[in-house]
C-alpha positions in Angstrom: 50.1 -57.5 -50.8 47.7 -56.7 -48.2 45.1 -53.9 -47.8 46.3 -50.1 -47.2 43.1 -50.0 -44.9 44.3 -50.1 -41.6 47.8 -51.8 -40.4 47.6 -55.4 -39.1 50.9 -56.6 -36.4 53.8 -55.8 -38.1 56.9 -59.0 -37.6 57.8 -60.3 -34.2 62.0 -59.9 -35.0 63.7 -57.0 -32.9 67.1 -57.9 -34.0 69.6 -58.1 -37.3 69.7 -61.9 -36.2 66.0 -62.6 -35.7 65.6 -60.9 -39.0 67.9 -63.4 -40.3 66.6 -66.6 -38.4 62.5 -65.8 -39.7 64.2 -65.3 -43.4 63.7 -62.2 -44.5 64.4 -61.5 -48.0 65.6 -57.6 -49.0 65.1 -56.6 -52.0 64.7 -52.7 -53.8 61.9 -50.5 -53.8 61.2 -50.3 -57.3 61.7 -54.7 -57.1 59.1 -54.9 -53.6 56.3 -52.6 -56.5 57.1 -54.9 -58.8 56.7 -57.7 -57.6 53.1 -56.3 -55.5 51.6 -55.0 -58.8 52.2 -58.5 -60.5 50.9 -60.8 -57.6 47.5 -57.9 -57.7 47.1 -58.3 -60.9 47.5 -62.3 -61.0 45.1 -62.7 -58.4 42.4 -60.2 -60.1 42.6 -57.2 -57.7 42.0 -53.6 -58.3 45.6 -52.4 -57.3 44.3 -48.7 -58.2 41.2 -48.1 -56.2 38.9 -45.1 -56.8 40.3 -44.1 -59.6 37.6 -43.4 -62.9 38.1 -43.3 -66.4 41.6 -44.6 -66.7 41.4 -47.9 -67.0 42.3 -48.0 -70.6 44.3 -45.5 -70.9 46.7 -43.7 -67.8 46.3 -47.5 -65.8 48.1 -49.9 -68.6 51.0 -47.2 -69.1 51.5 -47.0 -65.3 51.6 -50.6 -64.6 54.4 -50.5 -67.3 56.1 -48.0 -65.9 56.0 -49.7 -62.4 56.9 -53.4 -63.8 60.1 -51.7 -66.2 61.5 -49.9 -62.9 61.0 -46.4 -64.2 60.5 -43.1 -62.3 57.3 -41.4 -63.3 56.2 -37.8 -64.1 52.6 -37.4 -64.2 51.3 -34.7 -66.9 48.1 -33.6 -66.6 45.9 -30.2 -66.7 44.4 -29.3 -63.0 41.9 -31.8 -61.4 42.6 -34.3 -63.0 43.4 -37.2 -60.6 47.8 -36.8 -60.7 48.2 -37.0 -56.5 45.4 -39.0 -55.8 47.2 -41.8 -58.3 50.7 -40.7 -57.1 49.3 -41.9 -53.3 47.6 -44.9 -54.6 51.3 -46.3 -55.3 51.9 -46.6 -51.7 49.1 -49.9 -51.6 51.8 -51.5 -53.5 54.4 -51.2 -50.6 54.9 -54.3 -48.1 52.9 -53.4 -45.4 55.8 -53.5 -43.1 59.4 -53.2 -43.7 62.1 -53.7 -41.3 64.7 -50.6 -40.6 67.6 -49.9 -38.2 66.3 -48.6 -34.8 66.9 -45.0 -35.0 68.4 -44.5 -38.0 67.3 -41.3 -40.2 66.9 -42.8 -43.5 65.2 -45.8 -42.7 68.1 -48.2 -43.4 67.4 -51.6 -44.1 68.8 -54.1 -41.3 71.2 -55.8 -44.1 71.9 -52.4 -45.6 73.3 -49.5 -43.6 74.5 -46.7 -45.8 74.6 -43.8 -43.6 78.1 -43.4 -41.3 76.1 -43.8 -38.2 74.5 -46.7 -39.1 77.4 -48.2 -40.6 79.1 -47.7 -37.2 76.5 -49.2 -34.9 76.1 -52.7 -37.4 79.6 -52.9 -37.0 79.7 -52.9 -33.1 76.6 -54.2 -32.2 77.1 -57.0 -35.0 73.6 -59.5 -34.6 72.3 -57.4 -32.2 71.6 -54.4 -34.3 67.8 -53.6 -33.5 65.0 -53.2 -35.8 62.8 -51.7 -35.7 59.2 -51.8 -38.1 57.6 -49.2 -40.4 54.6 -49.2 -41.9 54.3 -48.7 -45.7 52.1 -45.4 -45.0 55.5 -44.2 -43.9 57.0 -44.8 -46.8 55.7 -42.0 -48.6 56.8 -38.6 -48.6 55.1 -35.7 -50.6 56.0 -32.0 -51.4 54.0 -29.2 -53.1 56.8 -27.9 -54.8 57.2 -23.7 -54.2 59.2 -21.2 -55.8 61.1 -20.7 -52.3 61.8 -24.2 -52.0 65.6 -24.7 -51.5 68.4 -27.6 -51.8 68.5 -28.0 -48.3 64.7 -28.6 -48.1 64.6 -31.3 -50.8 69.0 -32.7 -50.5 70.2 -31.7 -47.1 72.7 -29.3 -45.8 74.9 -28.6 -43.1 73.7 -28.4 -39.3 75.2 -25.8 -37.5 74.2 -27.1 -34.3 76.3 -30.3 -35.0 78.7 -28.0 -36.1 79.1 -26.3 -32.9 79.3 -29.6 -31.2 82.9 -29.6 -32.2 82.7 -31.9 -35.4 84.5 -30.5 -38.7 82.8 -29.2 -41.5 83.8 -31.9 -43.6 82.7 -34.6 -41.2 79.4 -36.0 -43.4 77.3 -36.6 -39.6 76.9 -33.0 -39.8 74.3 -32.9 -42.7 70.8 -32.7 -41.7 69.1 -34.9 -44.4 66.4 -33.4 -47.1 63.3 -34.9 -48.2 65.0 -37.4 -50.7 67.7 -39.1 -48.6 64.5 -39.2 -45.6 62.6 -41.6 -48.5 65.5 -44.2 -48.9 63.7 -47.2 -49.4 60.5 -45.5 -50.0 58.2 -43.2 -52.7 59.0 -39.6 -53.1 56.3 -37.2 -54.7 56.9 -34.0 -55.7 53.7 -32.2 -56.7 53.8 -29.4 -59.9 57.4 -30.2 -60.6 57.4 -27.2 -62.8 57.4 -24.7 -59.8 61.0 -25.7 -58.4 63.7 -23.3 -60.0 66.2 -24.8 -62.1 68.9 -24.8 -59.9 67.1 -26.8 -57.7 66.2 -29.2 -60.0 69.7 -29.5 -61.1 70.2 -30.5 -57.3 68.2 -33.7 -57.9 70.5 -34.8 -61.1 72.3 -37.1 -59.2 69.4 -38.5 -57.2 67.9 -39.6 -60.2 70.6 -41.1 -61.7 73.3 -42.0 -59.9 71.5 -42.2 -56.9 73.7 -40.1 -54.8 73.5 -36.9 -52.9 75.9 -33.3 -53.0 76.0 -31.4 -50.2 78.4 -28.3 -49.8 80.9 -29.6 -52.3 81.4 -33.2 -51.1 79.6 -35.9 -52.4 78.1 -38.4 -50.2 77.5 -42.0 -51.6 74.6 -43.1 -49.8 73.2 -45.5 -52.4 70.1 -44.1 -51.8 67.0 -46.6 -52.5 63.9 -44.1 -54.3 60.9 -44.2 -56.2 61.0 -40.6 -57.4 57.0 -39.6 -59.1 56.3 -36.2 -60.0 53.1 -34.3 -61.3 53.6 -31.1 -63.5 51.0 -29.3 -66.0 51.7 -30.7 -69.5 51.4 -26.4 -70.6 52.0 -24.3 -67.8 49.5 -21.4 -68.6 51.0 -19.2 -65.8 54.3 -19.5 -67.0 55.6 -20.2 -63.4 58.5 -22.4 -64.8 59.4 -25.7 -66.6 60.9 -28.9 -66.3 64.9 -28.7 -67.5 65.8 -30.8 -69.7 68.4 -33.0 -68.2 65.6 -34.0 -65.2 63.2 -34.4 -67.8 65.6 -37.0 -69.5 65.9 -39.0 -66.4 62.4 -40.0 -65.9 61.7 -43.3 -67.1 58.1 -42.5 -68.0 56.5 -39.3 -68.9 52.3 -40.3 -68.9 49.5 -37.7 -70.2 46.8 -37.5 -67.5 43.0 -36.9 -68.9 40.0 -35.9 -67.7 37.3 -38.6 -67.6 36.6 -39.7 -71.0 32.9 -41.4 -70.2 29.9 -39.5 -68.5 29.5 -42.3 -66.0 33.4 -41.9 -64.6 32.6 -38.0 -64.4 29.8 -38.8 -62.4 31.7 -41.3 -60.4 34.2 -39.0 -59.0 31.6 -36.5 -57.7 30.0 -39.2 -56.1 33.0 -40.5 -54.8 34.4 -37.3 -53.7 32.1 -34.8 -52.8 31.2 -34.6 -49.4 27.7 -33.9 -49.2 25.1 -32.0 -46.2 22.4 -32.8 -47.5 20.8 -35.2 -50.6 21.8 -34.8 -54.0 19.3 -36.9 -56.6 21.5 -38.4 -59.0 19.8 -36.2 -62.1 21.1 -32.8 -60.6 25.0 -34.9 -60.1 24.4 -35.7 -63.7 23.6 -32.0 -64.9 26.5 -30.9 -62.9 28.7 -33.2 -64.6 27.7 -32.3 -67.9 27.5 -28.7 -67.1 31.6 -30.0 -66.3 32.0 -31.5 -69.3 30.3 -28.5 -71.6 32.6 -26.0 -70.5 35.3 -28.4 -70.8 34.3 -28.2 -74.5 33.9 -24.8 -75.0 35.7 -21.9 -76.9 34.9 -19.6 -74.6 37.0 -21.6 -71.4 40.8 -21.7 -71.6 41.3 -25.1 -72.1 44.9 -24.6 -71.3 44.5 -23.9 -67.8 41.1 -26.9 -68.2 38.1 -27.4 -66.0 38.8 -29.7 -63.0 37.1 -32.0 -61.8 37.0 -30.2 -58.4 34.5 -27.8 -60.2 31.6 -30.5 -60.3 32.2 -31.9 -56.9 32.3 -28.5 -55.3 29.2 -27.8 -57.5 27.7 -30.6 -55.7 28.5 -29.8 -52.2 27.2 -26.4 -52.5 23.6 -27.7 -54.2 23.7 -29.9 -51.2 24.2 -26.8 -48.9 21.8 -24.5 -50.6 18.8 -27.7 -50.2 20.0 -28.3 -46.2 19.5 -24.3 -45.8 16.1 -24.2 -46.7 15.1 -27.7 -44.9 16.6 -25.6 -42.1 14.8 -22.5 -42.2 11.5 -23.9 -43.4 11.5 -27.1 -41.4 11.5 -29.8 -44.0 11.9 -33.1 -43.1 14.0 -34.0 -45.4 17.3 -32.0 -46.8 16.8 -32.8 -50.7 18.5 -30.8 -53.5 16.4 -29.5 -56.5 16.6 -27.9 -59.6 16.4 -24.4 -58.4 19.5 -25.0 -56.4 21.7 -25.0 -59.4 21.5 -21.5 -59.3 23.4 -21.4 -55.8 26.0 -23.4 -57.5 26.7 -21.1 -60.7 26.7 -18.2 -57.8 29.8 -19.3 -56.7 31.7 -21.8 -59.1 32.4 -19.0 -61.9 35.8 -18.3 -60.3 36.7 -21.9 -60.5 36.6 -21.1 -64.8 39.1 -19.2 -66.6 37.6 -17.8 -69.7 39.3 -16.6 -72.9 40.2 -13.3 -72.6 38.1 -11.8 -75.6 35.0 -13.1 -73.0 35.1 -10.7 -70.6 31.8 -9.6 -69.6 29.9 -12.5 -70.8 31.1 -15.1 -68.5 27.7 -15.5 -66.5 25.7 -15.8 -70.3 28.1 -18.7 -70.9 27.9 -20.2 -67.6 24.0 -20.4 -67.6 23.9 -21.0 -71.8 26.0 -24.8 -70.7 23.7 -25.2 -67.5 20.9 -25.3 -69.5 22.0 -27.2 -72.1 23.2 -29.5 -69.5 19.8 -29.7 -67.8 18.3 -30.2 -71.2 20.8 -33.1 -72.1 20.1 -34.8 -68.5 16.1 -34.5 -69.3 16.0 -36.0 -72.0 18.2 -38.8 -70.9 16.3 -39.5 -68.0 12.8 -39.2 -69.2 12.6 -39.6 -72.8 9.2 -41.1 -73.4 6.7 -39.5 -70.9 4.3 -37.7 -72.0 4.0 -34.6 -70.6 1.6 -33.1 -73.1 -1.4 -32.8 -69.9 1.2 -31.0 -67.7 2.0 -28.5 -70.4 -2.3 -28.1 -71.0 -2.9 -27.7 -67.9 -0.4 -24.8 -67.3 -1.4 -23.8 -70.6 -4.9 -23.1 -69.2 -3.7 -20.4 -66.1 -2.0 -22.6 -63.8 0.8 -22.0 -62.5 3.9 -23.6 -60.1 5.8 -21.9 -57.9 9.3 -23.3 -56.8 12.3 -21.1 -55.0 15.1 -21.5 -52.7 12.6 -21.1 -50.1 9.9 -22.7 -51.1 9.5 -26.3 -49.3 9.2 -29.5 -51.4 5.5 -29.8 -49.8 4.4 -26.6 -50.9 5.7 -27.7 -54.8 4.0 -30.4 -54.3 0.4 -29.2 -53.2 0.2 -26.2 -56.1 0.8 -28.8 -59.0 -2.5 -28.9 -61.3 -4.6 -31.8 -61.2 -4.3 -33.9 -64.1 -7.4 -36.2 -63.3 -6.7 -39.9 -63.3 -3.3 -39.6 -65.4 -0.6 -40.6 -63.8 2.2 -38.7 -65.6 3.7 -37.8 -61.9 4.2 -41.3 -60.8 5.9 -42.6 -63.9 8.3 -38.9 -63.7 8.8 -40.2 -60.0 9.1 -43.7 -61.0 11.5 -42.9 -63.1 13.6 -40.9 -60.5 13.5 -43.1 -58.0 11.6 -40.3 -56.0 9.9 -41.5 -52.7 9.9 -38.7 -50.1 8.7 -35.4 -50.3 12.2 -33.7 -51.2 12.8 -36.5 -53.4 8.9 -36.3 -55.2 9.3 -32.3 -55.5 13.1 -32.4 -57.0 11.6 -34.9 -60.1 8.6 -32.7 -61.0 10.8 -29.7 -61.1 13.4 -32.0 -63.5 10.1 -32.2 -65.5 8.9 -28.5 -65.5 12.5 -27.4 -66.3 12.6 -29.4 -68.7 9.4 -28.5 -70.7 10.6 -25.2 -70.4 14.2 -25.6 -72.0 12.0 -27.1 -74.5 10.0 -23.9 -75.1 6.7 -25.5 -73.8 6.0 -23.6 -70.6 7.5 -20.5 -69.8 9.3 -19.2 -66.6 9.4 -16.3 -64.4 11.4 -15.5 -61.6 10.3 -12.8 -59.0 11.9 -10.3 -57.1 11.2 -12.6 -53.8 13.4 -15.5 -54.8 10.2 -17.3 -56.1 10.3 -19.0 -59.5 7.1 -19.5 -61.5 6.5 -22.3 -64.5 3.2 -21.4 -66.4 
């Protein structure tokens, strides 16, 4: 199995007898995974890159699934990881498979199955061409819609054939769905749930006996699929279900989770969020607890959950609020701070579905978990400093002003003077804190923190300015 980085030269044979001569092997879909996963996993690779937090758990009952030949569905509350792992299946495609030239399924050179196809092996004997497609082909996807129909996902009858002067019952007349259009390759269907039941009934045959029904004739095509799936384990919006008889025919039915481990959480925003400006790995950390709070809370619907988009779009909009002010105030350096959390909660509250007997008090509970959050991540990160001449010294009048507009330098030049202590440089230290932005976004992890803690106190003012004194 080769990388799914970028496609290398795909085989030199143009022709059914080429194919033959270089010895070329066929073999099924489900057989070519197979045998992928088990030569990854012999030779030590990670067959299921970027994926956190299922290594022990959704990983082991996959790679079972994969090695027994079973269709999968995929259950799992929102944001939880379901397509991204449904895509990663394609790196265990050949990178290149051969197909009939022109054919619409894909045939394999040895295998024609459409009438067409069937018709040209026959004249052209050894000189069939083949053609090569790459195993990023192979996969097909759909979001499945209330409004999606049997022709979308089966096929149905083209009336521009028709008109051509071919019969009705003549099956080159069928314009091919989704399925048949994967032969020999991975079909996803996203929130399985959605499709109405009639249309899932269309796919009974595809899953089983591996044929297709169009218009009241039945086409055996011997059709060659991986069929995956995602759904919600609940569906909270009562949108549909999976029928039974579908159900039945999946092979494996696997229970998605959110990461288990604080580091995985933290992982995926890192992984995933696409950041404008610096984000200090503390605030990532508060955001992902802040993630994993409400995740735990009475006051959330857990049914409908907390994904893991929430976090990383947390991120990405801390990041904007700190590129905003290095903008307007002409920092040199775009660094995310404390008082950007604030920006976040601003605009993440939609992404949360409370219980209803919360209405009204969704902003208390958002900001109650933030600062436990922030609390948690203090005393994770800097759990044995001292901090006792900090909190004196603002004891004694001094105060620190901080805001969305307020520049890291400026933080920076009203802290008090502690004399020779050098309680800043082991807070930095600890933070890995060199630049201003950097420097500023530490001490305000500190002051935050003393405050949570009921040391200092904290005032915000009408100008956007937040005081610790």
């Amino acid at each position: 199995m080769t990388s799914n980085s970028q496609p290398t030269g795909h085989p030199a044979a143009s022709t059914l007898g080429e194919l033959r001569a270089c010895g070329h092997v066929q073999q099924s879909v489900k057989r070519e995974l197979r045998g992928n996963l088990l030569r990854a996993l012999a030779a030590g690779q990670d067959p299921w890159p970027g994926l956190h937090g299922f290594e022990a758990t959704v990983i082991p009952q996959v790679e079972r699934a994969v090695i027994a030949g079973h269709d999968i569905v995929l259950l799992g509350e929102r944001g939880q990881g379901k397509t991204r792992l449904l895509r990663t299946l394609v790196g265990l495609l050949d990178e290149w498979t051969p197909v009939i030239a022109g054919s619409d399924l894909g045939e394999h050179p040895y295998e024609p199955v459409t009438p067409a196809s069937l018709r040209r092996a026959e004249d052209l004997g050894e000189d069939l061409p083949v053609a090569w497609r790459h195993r990023s082909e192979r996969y097909a996807e759909k979001l499945a819609t209330p409004d999606t129909s049997v022709a979308d996902l089966i096929g149905d009858v083209d009336p521009m054939k028709v008109t051509e002067g071919r019969s009705l019952g003549d099956p080159e007349t069928i314009h091919f769905g989704l399925i048949p259009r994967s032969h020999r390759g991975i079909v996803a269907i996203n929130e399985l749930p959605d499709l109405a039941e009639r249309i899932q009934v269309a796919m009974l045959n595809v899953m089983e006996e591996r044929d297709i029904q169009i218009r009241g004739y039945i086409l055996r095509l011997e059709l060659d699929v991986f069929v995956v799936a995602s759904a919600n384990p609940e569906d909270y919006t009562n949108r549909g279900r999976i029928i039974t008889p579908l159900k039945d025919r999946f092979g494996a039915e696997i229970r998605t989770h959110y990461p288990e481990a604080l580091a995985d959480e933290i992982a995926v925003v890192t992984q995933e969020a696409d950041l404008a400006a610096e984000v200090p790995e503390h605030l990532v950390e508060i955001l992902a607890r802040f993630t994993r709070s409400l995740r735990e809370s009475g006051a959330v619907d857990q049914r409908s959950g907390v994904s893991a988009r929430f976090s990383i779009a947390g991120a990405e909009t801390v990041a904007a609020s700190a590129l905003h002010r290095a903008t307007t105030q002409h920092e040199d350096h775009a660094v995310a701070r404390v008082v950007d959390l604030e920006a976040a909660v601003d605009v993440l509250g939609g992404k949360v579905e409370f219980e209803s007997g919360e209405e009204g008090r969704e902003r208390d509970i958002l900001d109650h978990l933030l600062r436990r959050a922030t609390a948690d991540t203090v005393r994770a990160r800097l759990a044995g400093i001292d901090l006792s001449l900090l909190v004196e010294a603002l004891e004694g009048g001094t105060t620190v002003t901080t805001g969305e507009r307020v520049t890291a330098r400026d933080v920076l030049a009203g802290l008090p003077v502690l004399g020779e202590s050098d309680v800043y440089d082991q807070v930095m230290d600890r933070l890995e804190a060199h630049n201003d932005g950097q420097r500023a976004s530490a001490v305000e992890l500190a002051l935050e923190g003393l405050y949570l803690a009921r040391k200092i106190s904290k005032e915000s003012t009408g100008s956007g300015e937040t005081l610790y004194g």
